[in-house]
N, CA, C and O of each residue as an XYZ file, in Angstrom:
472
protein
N     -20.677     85.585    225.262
C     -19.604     85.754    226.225
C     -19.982     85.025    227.505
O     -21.154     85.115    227.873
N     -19.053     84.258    228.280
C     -19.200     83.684    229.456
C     -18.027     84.369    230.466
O     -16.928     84.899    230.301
N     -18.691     84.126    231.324
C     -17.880     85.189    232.594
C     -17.538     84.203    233.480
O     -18.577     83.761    233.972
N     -16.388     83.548    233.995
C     -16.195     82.743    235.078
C     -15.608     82.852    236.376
O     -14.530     83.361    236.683
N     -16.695     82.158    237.279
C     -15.642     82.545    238.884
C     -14.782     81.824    238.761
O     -15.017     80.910    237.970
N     -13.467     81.820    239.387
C     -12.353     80.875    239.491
C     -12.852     79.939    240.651
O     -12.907     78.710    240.692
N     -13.155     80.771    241.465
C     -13.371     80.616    243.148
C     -14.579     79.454    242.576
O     -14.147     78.301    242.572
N     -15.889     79.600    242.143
C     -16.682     78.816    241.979
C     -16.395     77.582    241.203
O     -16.690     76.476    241.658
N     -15.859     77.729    240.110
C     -15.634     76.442    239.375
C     -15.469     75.053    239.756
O     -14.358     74.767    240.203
N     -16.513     73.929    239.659
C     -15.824     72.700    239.906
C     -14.178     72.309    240.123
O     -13.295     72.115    239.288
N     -14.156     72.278    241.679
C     -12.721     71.212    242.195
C     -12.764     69.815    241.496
O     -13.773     69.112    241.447
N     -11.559     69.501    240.967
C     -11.463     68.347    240.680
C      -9.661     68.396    241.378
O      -8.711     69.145    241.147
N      -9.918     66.733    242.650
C      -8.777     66.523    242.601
C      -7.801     65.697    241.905
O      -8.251     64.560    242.052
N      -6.490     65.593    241.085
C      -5.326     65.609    240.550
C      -4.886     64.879    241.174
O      -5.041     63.720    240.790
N      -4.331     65.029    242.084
C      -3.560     63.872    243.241
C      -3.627     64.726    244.359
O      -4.234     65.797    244.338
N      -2.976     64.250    245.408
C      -2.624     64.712    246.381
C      -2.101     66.303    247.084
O      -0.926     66.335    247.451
N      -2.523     66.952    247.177
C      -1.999     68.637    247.215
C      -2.662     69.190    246.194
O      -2.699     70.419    246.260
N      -3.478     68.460    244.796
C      -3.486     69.213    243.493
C      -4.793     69.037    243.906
O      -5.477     68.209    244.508
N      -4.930     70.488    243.177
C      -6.636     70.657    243.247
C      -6.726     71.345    241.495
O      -5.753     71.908    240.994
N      -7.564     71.230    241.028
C      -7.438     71.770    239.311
C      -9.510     72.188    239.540
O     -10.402     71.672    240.213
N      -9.441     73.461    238.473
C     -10.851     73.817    238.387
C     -10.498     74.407    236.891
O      -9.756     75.345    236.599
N     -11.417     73.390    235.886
C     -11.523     73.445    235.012
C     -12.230     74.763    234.352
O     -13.421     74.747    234.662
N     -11.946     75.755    233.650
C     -12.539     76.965    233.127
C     -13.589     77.167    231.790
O     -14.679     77.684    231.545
N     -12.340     76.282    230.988
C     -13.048     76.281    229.524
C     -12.498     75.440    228.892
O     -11.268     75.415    228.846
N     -13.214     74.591    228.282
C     -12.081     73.611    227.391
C     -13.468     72.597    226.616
O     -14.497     73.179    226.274
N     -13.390     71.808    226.513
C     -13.834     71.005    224.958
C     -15.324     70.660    225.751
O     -16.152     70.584    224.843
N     -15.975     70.430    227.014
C     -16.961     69.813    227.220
C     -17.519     71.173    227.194
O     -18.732     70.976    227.127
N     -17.272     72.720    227.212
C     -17.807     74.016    226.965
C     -17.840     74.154    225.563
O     -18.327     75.208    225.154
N     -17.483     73.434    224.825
C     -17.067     73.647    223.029
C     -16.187     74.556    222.623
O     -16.499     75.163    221.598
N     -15.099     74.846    223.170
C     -14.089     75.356    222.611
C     -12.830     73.868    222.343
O     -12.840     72.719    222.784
N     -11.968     74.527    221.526
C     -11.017     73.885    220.829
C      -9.626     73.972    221.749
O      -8.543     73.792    221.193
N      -9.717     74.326    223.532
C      -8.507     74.704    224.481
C      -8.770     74.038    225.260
O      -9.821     73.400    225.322
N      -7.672     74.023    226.223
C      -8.044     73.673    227.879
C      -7.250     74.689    228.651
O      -6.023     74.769    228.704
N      -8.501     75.759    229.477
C      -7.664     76.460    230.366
C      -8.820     76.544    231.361
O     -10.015     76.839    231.330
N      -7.555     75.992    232.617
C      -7.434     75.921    234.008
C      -7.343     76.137    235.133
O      -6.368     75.454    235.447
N      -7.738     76.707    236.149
C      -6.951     77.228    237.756
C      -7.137     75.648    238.103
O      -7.852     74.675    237.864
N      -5.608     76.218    239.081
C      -5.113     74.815    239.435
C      -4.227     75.632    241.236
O      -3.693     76.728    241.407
N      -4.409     74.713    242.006
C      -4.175     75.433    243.097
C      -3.157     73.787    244.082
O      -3.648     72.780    244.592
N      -2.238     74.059    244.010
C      -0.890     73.263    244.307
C      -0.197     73.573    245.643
O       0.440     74.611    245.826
N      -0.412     72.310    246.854
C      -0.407     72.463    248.091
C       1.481     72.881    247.910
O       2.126     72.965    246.865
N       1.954     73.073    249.341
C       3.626     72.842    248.756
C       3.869     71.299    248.874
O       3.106     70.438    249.313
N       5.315     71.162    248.295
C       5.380     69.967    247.878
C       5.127     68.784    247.129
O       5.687     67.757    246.746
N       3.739     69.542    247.080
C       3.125     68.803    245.736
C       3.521     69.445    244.453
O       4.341     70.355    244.330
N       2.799     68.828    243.459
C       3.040     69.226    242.310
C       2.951     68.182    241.085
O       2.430     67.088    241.303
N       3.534     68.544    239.574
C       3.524     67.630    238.828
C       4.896     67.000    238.078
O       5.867     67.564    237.572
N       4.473     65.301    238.262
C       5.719     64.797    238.206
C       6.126     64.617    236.373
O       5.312     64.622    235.450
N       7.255     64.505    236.306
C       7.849     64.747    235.004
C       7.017     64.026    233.725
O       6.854     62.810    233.823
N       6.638     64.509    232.880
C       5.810     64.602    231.730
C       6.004     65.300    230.104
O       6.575     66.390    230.107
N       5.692     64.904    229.107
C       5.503     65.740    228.093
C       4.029     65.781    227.593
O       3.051     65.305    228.169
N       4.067     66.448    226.395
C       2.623     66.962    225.781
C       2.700     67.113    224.188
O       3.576     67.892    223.815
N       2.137     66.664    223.446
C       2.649     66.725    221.655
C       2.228     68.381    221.481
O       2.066     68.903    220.378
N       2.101     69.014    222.628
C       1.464     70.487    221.876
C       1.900     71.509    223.521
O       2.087     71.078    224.658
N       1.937     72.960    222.991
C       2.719     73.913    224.009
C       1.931     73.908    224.927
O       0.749     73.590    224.795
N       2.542     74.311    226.154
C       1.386     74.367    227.387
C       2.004     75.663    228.111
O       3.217     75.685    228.319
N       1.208     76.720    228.490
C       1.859     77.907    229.406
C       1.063     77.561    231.143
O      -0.049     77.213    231.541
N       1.917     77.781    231.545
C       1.480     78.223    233.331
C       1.561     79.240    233.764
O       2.619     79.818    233.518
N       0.614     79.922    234.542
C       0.923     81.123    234.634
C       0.387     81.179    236.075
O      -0.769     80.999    236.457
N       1.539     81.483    236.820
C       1.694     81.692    238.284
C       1.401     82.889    239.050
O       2.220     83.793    239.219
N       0.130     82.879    239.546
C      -0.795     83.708    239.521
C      -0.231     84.262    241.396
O      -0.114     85.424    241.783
N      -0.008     83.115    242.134
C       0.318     83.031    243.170
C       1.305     81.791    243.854
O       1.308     80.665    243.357
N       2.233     82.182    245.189
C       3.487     81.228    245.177
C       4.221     81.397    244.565
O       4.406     82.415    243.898
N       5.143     80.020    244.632
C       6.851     79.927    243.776
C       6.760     78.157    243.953
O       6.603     77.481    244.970
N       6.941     77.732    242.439
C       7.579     76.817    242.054
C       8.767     76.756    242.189
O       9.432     77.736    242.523
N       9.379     75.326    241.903
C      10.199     75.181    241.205
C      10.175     74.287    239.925
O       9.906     73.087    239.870
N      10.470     75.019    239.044
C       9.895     74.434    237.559
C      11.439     73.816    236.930
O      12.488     74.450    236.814
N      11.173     72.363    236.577
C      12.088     71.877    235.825
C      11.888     71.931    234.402
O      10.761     71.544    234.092
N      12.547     72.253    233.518
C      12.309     71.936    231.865
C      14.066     71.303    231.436
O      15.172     71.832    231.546
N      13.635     70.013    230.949
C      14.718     69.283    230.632
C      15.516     69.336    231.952
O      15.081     69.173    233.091
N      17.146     69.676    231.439
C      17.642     69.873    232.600
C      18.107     70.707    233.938
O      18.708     70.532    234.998
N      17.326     71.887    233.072
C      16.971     73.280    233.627
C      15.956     73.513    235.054
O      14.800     73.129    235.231
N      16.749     74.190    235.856
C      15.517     74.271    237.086
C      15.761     75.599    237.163
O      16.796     76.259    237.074
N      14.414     75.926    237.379
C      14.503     77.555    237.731
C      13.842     77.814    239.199
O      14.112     76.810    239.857
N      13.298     78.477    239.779
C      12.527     79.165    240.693
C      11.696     79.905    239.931
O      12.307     80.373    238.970
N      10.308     80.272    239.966
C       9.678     80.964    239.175
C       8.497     81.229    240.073
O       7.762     80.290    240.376
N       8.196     82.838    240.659
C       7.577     83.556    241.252
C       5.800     83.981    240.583
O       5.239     83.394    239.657
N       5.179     85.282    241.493
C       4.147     85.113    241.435
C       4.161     86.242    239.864
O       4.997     87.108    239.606
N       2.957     85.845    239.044
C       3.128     87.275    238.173
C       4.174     87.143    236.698
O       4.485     88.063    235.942
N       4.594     85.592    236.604
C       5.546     85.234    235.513
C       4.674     84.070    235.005
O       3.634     83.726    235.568
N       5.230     83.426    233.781
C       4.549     82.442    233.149
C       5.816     81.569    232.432
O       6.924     81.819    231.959
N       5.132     80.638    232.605
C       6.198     79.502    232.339
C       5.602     79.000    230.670
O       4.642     78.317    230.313
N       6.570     79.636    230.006
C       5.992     78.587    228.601
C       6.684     77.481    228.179
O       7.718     77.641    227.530
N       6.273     76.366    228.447
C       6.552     75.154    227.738
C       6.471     74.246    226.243
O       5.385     73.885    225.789
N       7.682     73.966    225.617
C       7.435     73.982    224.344
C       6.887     72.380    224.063
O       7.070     71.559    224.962
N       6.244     71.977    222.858
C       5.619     70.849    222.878
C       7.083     69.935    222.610
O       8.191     70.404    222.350
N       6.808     68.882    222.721
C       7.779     67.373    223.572
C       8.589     67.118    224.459
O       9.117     66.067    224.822
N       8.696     68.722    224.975
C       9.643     69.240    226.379
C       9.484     68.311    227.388
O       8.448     68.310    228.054
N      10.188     67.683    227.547
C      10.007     67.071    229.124
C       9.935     68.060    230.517
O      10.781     68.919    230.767
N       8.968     67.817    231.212
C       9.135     69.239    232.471
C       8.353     68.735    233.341
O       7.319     68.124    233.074
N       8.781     68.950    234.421
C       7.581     68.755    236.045
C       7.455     70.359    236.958
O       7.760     71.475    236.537
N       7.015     70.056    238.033
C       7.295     71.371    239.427
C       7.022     70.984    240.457
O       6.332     69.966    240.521
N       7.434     71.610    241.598
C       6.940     71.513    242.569
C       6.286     72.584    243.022
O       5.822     73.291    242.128
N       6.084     72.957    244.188
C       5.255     74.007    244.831
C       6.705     74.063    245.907
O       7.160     73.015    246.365
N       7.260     75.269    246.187
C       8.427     75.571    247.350
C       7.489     76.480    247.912
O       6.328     76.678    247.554
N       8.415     77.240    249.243
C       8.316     77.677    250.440
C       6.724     77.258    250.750
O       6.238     76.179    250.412
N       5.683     78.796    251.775
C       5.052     77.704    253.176
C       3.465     78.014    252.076
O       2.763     77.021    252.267
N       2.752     78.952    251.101
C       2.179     78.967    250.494
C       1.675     77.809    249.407
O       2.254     76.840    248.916
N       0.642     78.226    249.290
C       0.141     77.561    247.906
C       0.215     77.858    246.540
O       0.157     79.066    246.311
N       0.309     77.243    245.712
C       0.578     78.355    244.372
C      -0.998     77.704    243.697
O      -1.696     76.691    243.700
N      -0.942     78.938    243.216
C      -2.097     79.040    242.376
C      -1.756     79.584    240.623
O      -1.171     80.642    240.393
N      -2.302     78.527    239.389
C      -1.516     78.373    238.238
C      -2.944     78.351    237.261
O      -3.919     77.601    237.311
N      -2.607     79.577    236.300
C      -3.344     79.559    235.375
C      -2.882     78.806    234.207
O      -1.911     79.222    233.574
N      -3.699     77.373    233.752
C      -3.118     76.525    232.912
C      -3.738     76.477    231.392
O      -4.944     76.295    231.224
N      -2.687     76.680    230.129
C      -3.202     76.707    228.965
C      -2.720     75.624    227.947
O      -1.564     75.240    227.773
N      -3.820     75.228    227.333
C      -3.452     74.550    226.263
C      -4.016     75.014    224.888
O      -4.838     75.930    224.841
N      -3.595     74.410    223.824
C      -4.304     75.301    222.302
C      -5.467     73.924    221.936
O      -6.124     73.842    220.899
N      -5.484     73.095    222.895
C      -6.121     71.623    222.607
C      -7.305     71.265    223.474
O      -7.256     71.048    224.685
N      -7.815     71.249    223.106
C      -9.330     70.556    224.009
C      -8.857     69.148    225.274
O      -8.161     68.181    224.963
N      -9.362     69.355    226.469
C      -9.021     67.790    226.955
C      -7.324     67.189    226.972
O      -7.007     66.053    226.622
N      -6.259     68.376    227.521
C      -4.900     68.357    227.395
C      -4.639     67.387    228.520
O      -3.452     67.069    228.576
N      -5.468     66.783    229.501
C      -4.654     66.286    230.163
C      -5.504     64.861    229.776
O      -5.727     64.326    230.862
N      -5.845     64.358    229.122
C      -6.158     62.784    228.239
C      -5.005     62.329    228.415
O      -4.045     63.013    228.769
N      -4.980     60.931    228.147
C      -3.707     60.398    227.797
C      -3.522     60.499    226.451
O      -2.308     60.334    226.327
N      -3.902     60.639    225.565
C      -3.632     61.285    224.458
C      -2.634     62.702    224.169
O      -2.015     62.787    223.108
N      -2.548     63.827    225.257
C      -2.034     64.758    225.411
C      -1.123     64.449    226.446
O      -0.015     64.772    226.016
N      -1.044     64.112    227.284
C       0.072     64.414    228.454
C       0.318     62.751    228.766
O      -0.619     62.022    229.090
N       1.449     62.359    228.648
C       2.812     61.293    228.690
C       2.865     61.913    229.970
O       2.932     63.119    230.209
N       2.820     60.720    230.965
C       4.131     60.908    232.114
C       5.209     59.795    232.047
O       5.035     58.637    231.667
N       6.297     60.339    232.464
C       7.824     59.840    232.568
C       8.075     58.614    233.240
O       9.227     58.192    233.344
């Protein structure tokens, strides 16, 4: 069993506003990729798919999450499941940061192998 700080985990920055801290995923030897990911406002990720499902889970903040042509608002304490070839982006709204627990069933989901952007 491994026990992880969120707080401690290697920052890696994403772009601009995105900060991502990798948890567990294929260079730990598991067969996933899951994530804290901490999203200034305004920032966020621009429209993309994935050959495999991806959940977010909005730990803290409010997006706004697009899927296809669907926009929602989506608060702290909900999870966004995304189905695989879905096209979808977000932003980060109001004056907070959101903070996003990110899953994949795939090792190394954000390769270019896994995640197409638009």
């Amino acid at each position: 069993m491994t026990v992880i700080d969120h707080e401690g985990a290697p920052e890696i920055v994403r772009r601009p506003g995105y900060r991502r801290r990798p948890l567990a995923g294929g260079d730990d030897g598991f067969e996933l990729t899951f994530e804290y990911h901490i999203v200034e406002p305004g920032s966020g990720a621009p429209p993309h798919y994935h050959p495999v499902d991806e959940l977010l889970v909005i730990l803290e903040g409010e997006v706004e999450a697009r899927l296809g042509d669907e926009v929602q608002r989506v608060t702290k304490n909900h999870t966004i499941a995304v189905s695989k070839g879905a096209h979808h982006s977000f932003t980060v709204v109001g004056r907070e940061p959101a903070k996003i627990l990110v899953f994949f069933p795939v090792a190394n989901a954000f390769s270019d192998k896994y995640t197409t952007y638009l």
